[in-house]
N, C-alpha and C positions, 0 to 999 in steps of 0.2 A: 903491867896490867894486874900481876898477879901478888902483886908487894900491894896495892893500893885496895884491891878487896880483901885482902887479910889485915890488914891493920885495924879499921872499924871495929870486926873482930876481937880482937885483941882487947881494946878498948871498951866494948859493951859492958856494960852493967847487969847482974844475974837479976836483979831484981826487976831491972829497967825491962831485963827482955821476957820477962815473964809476964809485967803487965802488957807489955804488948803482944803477947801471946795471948793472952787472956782475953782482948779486947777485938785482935782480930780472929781470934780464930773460935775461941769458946765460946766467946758471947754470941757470936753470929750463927753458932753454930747449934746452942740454946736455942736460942730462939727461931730459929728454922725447925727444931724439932717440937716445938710447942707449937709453932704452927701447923705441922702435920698431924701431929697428935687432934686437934682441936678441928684441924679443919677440914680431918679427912672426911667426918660423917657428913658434914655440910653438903663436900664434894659429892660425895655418893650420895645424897638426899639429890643434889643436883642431878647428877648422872641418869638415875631411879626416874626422878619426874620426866628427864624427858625421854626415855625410853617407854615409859608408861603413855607418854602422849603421845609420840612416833606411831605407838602400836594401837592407840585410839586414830589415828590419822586414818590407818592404811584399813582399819575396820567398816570407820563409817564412807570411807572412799567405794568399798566395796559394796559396802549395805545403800548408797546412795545410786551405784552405776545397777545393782541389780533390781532396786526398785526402779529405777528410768526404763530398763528395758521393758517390766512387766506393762509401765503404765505406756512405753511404744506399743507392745505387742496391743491392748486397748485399740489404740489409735487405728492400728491399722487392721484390727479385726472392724469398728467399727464403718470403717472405708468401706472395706470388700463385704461388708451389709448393705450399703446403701447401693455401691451396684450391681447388689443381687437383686434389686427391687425391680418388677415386672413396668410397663407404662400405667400399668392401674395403679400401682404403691401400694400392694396390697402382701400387708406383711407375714401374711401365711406364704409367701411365694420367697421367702429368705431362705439360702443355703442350709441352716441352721434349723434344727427344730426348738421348741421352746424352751427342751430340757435341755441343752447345749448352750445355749443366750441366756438361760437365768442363769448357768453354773459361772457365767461372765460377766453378765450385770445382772446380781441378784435383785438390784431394783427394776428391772424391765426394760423394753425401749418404748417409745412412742414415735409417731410420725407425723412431723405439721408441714403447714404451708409456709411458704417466705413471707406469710404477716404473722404467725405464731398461732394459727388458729391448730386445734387438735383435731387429725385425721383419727388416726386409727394406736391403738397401746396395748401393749401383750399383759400387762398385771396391772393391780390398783395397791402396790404397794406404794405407789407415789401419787398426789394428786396432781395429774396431767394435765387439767383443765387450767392450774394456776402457775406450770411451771415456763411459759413463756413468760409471764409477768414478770417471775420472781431472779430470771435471770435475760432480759432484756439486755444487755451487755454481751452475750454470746452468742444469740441471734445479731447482734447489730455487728459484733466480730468476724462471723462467718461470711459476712459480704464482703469483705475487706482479707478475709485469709487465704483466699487462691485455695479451696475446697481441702485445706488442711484443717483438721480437726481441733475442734476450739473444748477446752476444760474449764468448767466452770468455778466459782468458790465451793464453800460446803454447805448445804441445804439440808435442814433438818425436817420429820416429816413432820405432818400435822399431832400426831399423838406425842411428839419429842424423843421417842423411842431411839431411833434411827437417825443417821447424816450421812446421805448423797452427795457423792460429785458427778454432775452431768457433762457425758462427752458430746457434742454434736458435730455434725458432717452434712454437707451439702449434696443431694442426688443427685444424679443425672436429670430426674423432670425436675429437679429446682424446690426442689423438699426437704425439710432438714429433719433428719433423724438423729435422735436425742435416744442416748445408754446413760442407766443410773447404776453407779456402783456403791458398795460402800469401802472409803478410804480405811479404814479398821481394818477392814477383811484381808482386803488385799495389801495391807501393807505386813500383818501381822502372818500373813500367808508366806509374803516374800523373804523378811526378814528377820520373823521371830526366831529361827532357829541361829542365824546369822549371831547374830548380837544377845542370844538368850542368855548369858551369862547373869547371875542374880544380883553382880556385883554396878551392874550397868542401867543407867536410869536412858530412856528414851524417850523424844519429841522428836514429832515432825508436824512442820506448821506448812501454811501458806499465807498466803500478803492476802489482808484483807482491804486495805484503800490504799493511797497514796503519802498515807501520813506515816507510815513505820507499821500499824500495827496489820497484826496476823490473826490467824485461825488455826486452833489446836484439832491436828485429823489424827493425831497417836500419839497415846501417853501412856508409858508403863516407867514400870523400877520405884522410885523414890520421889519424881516430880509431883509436885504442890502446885496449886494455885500461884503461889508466889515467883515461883520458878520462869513463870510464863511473864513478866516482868519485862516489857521490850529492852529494857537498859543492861538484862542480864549477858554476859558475854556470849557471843555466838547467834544471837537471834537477830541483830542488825547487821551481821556480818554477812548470813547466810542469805535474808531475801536480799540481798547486794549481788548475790551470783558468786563470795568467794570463798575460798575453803582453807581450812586451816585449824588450828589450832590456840587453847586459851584456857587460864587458870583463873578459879575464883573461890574465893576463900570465904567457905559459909560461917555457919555458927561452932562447929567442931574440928571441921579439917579444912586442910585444901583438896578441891575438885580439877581434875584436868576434863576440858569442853573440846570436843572434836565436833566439826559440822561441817558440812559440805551442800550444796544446791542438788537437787534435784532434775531432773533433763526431762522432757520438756517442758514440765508445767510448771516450774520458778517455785517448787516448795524447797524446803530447807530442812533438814537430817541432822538434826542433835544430839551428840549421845553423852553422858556425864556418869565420872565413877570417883569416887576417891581414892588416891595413886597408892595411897604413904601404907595401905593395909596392904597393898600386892608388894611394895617395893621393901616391907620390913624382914620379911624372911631373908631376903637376897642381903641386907644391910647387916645384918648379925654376921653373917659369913664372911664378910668383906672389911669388919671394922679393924679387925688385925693385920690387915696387910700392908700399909704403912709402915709398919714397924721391920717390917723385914729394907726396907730401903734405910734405915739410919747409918748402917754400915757404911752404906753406898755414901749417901749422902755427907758423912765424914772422911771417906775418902776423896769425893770429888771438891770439898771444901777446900783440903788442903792441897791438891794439885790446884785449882783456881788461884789460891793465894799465892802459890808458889812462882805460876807461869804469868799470872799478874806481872809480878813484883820481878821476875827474872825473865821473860818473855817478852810479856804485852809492851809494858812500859818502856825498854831498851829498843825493842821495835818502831815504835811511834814517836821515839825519839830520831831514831836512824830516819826512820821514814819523811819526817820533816826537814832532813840534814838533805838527804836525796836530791827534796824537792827543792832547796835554797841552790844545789849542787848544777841542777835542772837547768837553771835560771842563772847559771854563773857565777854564785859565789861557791868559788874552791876552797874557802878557809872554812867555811860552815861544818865541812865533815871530819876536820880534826878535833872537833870536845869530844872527849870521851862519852861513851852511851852506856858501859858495866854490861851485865846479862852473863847468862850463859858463852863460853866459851867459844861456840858455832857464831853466835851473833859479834861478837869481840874479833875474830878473824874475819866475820863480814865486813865489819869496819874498816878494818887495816888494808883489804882488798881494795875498796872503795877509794881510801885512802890514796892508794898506792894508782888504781887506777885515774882519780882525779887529780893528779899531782902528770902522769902523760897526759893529760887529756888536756891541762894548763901547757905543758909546755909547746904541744902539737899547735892549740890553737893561738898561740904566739907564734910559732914558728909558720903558722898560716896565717896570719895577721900579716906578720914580716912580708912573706912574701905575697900576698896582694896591695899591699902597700909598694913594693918595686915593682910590678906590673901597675898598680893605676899611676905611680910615677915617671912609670916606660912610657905609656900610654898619652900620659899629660906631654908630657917631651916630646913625643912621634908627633903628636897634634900640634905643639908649637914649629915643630920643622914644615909640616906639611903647609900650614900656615903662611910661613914665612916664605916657603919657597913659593904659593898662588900670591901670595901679596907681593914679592919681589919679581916676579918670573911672568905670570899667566897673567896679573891684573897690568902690567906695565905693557906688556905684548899686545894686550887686548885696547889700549888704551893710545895706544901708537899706531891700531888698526884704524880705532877711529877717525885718529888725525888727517890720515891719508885717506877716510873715507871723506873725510871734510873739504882736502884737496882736489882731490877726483869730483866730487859735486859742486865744485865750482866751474870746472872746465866742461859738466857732462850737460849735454843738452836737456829740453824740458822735460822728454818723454822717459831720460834714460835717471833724471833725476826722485822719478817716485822711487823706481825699484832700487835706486841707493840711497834712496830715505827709511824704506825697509831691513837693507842691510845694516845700514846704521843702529835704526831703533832695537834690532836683535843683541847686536854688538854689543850698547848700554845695557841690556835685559840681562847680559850674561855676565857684563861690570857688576850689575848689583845681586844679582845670586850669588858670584864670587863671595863679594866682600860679607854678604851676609853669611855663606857658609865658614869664611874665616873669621868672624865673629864670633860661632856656634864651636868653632877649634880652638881658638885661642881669645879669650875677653880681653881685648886690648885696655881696655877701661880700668878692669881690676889689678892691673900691675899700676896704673899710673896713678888713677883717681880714688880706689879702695874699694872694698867692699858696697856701699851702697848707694854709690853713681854707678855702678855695672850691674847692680840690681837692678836702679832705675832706669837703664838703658834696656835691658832681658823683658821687664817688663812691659816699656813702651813698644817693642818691635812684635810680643806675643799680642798683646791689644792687639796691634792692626795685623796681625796675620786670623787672629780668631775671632768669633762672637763674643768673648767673655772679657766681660767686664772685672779688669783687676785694680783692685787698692794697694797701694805699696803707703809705708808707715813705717819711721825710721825715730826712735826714742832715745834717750841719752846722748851721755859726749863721744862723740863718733872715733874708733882710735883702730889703728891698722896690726894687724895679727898676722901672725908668721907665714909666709906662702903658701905653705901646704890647708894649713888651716882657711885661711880666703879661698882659696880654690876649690877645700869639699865643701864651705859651706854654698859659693854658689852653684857647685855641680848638684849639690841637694835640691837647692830652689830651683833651677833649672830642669831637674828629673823632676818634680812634684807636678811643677807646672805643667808641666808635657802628660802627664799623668793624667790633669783634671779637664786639659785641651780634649784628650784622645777618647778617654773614660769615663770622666766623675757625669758627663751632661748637665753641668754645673751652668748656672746664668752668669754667675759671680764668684770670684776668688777674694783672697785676704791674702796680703805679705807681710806681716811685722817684724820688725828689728829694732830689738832692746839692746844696749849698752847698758850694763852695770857696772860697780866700783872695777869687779873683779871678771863677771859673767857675762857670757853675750845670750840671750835668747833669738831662736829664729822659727819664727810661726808660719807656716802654712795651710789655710783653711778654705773649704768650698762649700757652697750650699745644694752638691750634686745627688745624685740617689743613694752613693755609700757602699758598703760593702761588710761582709763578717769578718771581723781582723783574726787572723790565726793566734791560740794563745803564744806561740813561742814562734819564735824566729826562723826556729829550724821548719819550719811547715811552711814558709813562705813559698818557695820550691814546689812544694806539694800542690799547693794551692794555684800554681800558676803567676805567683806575685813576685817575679825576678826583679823586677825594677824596684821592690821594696826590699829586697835582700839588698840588691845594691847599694840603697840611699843609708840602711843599715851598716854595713860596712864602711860604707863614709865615713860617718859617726863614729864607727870603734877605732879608725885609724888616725881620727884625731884624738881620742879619747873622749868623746862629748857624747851626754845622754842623750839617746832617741826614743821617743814615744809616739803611738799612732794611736789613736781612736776614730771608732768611726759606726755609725749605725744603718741601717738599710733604711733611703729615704730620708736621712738627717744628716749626711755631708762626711768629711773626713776632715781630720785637723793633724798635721806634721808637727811635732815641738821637738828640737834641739836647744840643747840647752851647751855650751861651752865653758866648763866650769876654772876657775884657777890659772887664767890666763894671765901675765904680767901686761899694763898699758902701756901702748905706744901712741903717744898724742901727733897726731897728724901735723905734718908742719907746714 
């Protein structure tokens, strides 16, 4: 091993192994660092932005759950108004005096009847008399909301001054009392300090119909008329209910768009800044640090190429010798693999270990071959001694029962007609079980008159319908060989009798110049074939270990396929047989 990797050696070219030095390891190695070089700032512009919209996410997530509560806490002050209402509804009788209720709905409340007519109203900052018209929708809401407080769109007043949102709530006498706030106030109350940064442009809208478009209730920072754009990212997002994050690339920079829904009233929390002024400080600091990994980086280049070229590749070589090793062929792990010297004595182990592992399983070959030949022997004895001994006995029973019901009167003659018919019963079990011991047929007739006999006696013993098919010039093969391949078909068929719940079988028998094929197929439910043989056992599948072994002890290939619900198929294949023409 050590004479064949130093010679190459020897042999190389200084120039030869320069360019290839140059081409694996410089060039690659160039060009890895012009990539870093170049692509570190990209990365960190990458990094920056989304760290800049992370930290937009977790802002407006907050400025959205603390304006929800403010506009609960609404809701439910305005509840425990209504049933602080006397049976008169007379709204000097409120928990609240009026300095308490404006400092909450600076626009007032009012209090109408379930047709929208106007009782009674604490200020004329809003005109009362026209705000059941103008919001017909939240009255027609309230009957249908299970006395949960309904919020309206945004109402401006008559001078344009002002925009109101009206909360309403059902009494207990069946009154609806309406609170005007204004969304400004209170949002700029909840969340101006929240998001005050000067760097931060803010909207919060609400769905103004069903087509997309909205209502601007807060606008600060840098937003425009144009801003408000339904297509702009984040505003068809948000009245949808979902929340997230989004960039969009104005006239100067890129913007990162954080928005989130609002609880309960379906508005939507937008906030927008541009990233690249907060994340450029952090990026000058960081553009050098790249360069401290170049080291690195040409150190691990050359340990890659190294373990490549003397690791990877000597492995994956081994590893697919294994797997030929796996599956039986033991010449497979003799080519040399090279590597590192650890991997060269894994070989040699291998080696050494596959070369026992050949001889073991010859020497276990061997002798399951003198066992199923013991076995085949015991079976012709046992055979011969019920065919000569038990069926002759049994059969010279009869005789004498023959005799005896001639001389036996009428009455004595049923019950030795029944002795009789048992007598034959156990004639023909016999002779069938010496059938099943010994094929008398394939010693005299050949292999595919004792097929066709196997066949015809499983027909009438089962439901299933079998085809037998016999192709080429029919020629007679060595004993041992007839004998495994019908103990094959024999065990298959017993197989798809017991198991397959097959309707129908197939037997094929090919004769070629030199090969025999022997097929076995059913159209039963199937099974998952184990990859390897050796799991047969495991699987529970002894009788295919067996018909396995048949095969290796003639030397002839076996194959099984078979799918769940799509049958199983046996191919034997008998390769290099010399012909013996039938005489």
């Amino acid at each position: 091993m050590t004479k064949d990797n130093s010679t190459p050696m020897k042999k190389a070219n200084w120039r030869g192994f320069t360019l290839q030095l140059f081409v694996i390891t410089v060039l690659p190695l160039s060009a890895l660092l012009l990539v870093v070089a170049f692509g570190s700032q990209s990365l960190h512009h990458e990094a920056m932005r989304r760290l800049v919209g992370d930290r937009d996410l977790r802002t407006v997530l907050a400025a959205s759950s603390s304006l929800g509560k403010e506009l609960s806490h609404l809701s439910s002050t305005i509840q425990i108004l209504s049933r602080s209402l006397n049976e008169k509804s007379d709204l000097n009788s409120l928990i609240l005096n009026p300095e308490e209720i404006s400092s909450i709905f600076d626009g007032g409340i009012a209090l109408f009847t379930s047709e929208g007519r106007l009782i009674q109203s604490t200020t004329l900052e809003v005109d009362w008399q026209t705000i059941s018209k103008q919001i017909p929708d939240s009255f027609d809401e309230l009957k249908l909301a299970d006395s949960h407080p309904v919020f309206s769109p945004p109402i401006s007043s008559e001078n344009g001054n002002h925009v109101f949102i009206f909360i309403s709530t059902v009494t207990d006498q069946n009154n609806i009392l309406v609170g005007a706030f204004s969304p400004e106030r209170i949002i700029e109350h909840t969340i101006g300090s929240l998001v005050g940064s000067a760097e931060l442009s803010i909207l919060v809208i609400s769905p103004a119909n069903q087509n997309g478009e909205h209502n601007v209730l807060y606008r600060s920072g840098s937003y425009n008329s144009d801003q408000n754009d339904p297509s702009r990212p984040g505003i068809k997002e948000v009245l949808n209910g979902e929340s997230g994050i989004d960039y969009f690339q104005s006239d100067e920079e890129e913007n990162v768009v954080a928005f989130s829904p609002v609880f309960p009233t379906g508005w939507g929390l937008i906030i927008e800044e541009a990233w690249e002024d907060i994340a450029s400080p952090y990026l000058i600091n960081t553009q050098s640090a790249p360069l401290v990994l170049v080291p690195v980086f040409l150190l691990a280049l050359i340990a890659l190429w190294f373990g490549a070229r003397r690791i990877v590749t000597p492995l994956q070589k081994l590893e697919k010798q294994a797997i030929s090793l796996a599956s039986g062929d033991y010449d497979a792990i003799q080519n040399p693999v090279g590597g590192i010297e650890e991997i060269r004595n894994l070989q040699t182990e291998l080696i050494e270990m596959a070369q026992k592992v050949k001889i073991a399983q010859q020497n276990l070959r061997g002798y399951i071959g003198a066992i199923t030949a013991g076995v085949e022997n015991e079976r012709r004895s046992i055979a011969r001694e019920l065919h000569d001994d038990t069926i002759q006995a049994l059969i010279a029973l009869n005789q004498k029962i023959q005799m005896i019901m001639m001389d036996a009167s009428e009455t004595q003659r049923s019950s030795i007609k029944d002795l009789q018919m048992l007598v034959q019963q156990s004639i023909t079990n016999l002779r069938h079980m010496i059938r099943g011991l010994r094929p008398i047929y394939l010693e005299d007739l050949g292999l595919v008159a004792s097929l066709e006999m196997l066949i015809r006696e499983l027909e009438q013993t089962s439901n299933i319908q079998i085809t037998f098919t016999s192709m080429g010039n029919e020629r007679r093969l060595d004993p041992q060989s007839e004998m495994s391949l019908y103990r094959i078909a024999q065990e298959s068929l017993n197989n798809v009798v017991q198991h397959a719940n097959a309707e129908h079988a197939w037997v094929d028998l090919e004769f070629s110049d030199n090969d025999l094929f022997l097929q076995i197929r059913d159209d039963g439910c199937g099974f998952i074939v184990p990859a390897n043989a050796a799991e047969f056992p495991k699987r529970g599948h002894f009788g295919l270990l067996g018909l396995k072994e048949r095969s290796d002890l003639i030397k002839a290939d076996f194959r099984i396929k078979s799918n769940l619900g799509a049958g199983t198929t046996i191919l034997i294949r008998l390769k290099n047989k010399p012909p013996s023409k039938l005489n």
